[in-house]
C-alpha positions in Angstrom: -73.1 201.8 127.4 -75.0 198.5 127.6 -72.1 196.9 126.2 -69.7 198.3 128.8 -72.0 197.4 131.4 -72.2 194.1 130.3 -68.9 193.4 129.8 -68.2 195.0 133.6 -71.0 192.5 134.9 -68.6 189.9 132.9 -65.5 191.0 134.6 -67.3 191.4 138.1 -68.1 187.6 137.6 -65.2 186.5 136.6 -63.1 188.0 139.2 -65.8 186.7 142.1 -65.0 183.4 140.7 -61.1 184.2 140.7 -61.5 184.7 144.6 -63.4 181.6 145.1 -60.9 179.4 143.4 -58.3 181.4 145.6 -60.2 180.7 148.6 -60.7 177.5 148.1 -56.8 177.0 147.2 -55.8 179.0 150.2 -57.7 176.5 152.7 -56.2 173.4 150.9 -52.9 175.0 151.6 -54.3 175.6 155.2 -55.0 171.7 155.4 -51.4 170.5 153.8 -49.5 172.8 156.0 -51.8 171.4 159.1 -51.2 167.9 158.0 -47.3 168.9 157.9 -47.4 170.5 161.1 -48.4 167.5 162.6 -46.4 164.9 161.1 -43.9 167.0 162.3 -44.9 167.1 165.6 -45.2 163.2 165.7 -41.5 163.0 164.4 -40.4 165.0 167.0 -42.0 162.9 169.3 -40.4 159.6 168.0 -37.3 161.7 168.1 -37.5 162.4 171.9 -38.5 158.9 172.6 -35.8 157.8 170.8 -33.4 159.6 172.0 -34.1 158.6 175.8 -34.2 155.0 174.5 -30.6 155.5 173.1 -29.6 157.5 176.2 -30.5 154.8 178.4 -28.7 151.8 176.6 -25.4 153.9 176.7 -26.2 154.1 180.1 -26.1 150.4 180.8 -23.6 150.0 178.6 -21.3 152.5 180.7 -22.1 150.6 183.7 -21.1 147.2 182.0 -17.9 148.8 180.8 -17.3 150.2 184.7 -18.2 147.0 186.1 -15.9 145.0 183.5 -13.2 147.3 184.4 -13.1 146.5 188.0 -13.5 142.8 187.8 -10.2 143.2 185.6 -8.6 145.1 187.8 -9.6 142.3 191.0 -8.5 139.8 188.7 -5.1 141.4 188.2 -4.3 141.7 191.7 -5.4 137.9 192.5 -3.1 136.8 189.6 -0.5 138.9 191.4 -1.0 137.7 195.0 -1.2 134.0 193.5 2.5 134.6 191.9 3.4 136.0 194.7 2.6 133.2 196.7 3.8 131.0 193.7 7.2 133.0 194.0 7.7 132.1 197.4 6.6 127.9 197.4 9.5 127.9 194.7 
């Protein structure tokens, strides 16, 4: 009976030392997924901020492309009113 004791002792041991080691693995899991969690968070940061950035350049680059359009279109009708006036000297 000593022996089964024993060898329960042994086994008791053994599996309080299996739980430590899975304790301690479970909180270095706890830590990675932390440290995942926030470099996450930080991309989606840089993401947002990045995306007004991009948002705001096509903005200004709309307003170029309006502007350009109607400085065409003035330029058209001054080259029409100067051969118009052209048209009529000759």
């Amino acid at each position: 009976m000593k022996e089964d004791i024993t060898g329960l002792k042994a086994n008791q041991e053994q599996m309080q030392e299996d739980i430590v080691e899975l304790k301690q693995g479970q909180t270095r899991l706890e830590r990675k997924l932390d440290e995942v969690s926030n470099k996450l968070d930080d991309l989606e940061v840089k993401n947002a901020e990045r995306h007004i950035e991009i948002s705001s350049k096509l903005d200004r680059i709309s307003d170029d492309v309006e502007f350009i359009k109607h400085k065409e279109f003035e330029n058209e009708q001054n080259i029409f009113k100067l051969k118009k006036k052209f048209d009529i000297i000759k």
